[in-house]
C-alpha positions as CSV (number, residue, x, y, z in Angstrom):
1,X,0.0,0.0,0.0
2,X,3.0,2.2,0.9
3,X,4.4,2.1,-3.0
4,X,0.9,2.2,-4.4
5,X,1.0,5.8,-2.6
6,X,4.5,6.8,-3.2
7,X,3.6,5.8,-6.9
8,X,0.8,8.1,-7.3
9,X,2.3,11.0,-5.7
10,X,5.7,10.8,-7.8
11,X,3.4,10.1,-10.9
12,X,1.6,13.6,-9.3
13,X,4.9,15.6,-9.3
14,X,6.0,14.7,-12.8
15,X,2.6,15.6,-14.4
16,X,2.8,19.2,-12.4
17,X,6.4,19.8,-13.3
18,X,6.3,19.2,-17.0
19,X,3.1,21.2,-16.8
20,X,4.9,23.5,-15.1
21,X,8.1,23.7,-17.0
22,X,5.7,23.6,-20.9
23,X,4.6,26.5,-19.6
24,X,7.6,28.1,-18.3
25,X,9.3,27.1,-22.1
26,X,6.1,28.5,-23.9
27,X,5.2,25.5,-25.6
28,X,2.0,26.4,-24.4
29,X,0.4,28.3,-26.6
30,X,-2.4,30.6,-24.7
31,X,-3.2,33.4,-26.4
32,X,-7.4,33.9,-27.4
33,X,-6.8,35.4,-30.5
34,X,-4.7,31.8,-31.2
35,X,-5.8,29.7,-34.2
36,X,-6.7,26.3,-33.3
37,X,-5.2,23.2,-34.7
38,X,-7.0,21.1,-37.7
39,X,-7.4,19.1,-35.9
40,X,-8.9,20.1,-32.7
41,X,-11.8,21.6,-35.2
42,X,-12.2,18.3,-36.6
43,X,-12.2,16.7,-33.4
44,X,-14.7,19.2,-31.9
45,X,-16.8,19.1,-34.8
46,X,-17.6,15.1,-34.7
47,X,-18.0,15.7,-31.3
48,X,-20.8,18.0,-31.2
49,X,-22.2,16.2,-34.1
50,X,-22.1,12.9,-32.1
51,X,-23.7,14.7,-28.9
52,X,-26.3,15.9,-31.4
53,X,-27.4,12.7,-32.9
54,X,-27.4,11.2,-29.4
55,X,-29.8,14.1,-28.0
56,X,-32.2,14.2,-31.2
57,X,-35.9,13.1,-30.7
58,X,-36.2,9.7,-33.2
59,X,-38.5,12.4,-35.6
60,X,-36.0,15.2,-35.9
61,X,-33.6,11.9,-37.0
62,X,-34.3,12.2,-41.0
63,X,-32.6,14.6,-42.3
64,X,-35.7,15.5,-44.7
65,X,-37.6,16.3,-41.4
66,X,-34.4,18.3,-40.5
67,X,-34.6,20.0,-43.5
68,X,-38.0,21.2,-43.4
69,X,-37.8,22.1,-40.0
70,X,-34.4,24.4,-41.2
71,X,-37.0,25.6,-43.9
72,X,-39.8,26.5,-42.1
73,X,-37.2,28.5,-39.3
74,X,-36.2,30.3,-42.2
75,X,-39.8,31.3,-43.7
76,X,-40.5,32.5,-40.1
77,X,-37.3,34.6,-39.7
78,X,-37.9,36.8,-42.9
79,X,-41.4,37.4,-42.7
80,X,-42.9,40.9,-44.7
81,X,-42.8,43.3,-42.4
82,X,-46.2,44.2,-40.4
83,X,-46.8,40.2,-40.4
84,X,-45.3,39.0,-36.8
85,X,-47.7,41.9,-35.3
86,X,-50.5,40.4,-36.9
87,X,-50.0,37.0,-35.6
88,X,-49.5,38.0,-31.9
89,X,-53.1,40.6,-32.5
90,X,-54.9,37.0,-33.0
91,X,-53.9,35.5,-30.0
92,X,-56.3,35.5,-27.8
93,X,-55.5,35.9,-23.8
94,X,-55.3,32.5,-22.0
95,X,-54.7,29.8,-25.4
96,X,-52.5,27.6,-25.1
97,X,-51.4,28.0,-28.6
98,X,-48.0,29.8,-28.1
């Protein structure tokens, strides 16, 4: 049990140091304005994508479904002007019709 411990803490030490000591050599880049690596974007963008096909309801699944939804978003976001005022005139107070 002794060496289990001694092991983990000089495993510890080593991983702080050379953290300590890429930094201290700045082979760290950490500047915001940075670019990041190829591929870190490809590797965040299956990622997401992943998470998203995990998270989708079965019906939002097709991607014709997908695309109509994507179409219908897009008829709503440039309706004629006056239109959007129209629609929330009609509602009438306590629907549930959002």
């Amino acid at each position: 049990m002794k060496k289990f411990f001694l092991g983990f803490l000089a495993g510890g030490i080593v991983l702080v140091l050379g953290a300590l000591i890429c930094l201290r050599l700045g082979l760290a880049d950490v500047r915001a304005d940075a670019p990041t690596a190829a591929w870190k974007t490809r590797w965040m963008f299956a990622s997401v994508h992943a998470s998203i096909r995990r998270t989708l309801p079965a019906n939002l699944k097709s991607p014709r479904t997908v695309w109509a939804l994507a179409s219908f978003l897009r008829r709503i976001n440039n309706l004629p002007p006056g239109v959007w005022e129209r629609v929330q005139a009609n509602k009438t107070p306590g629907s549930s019709v959002n």
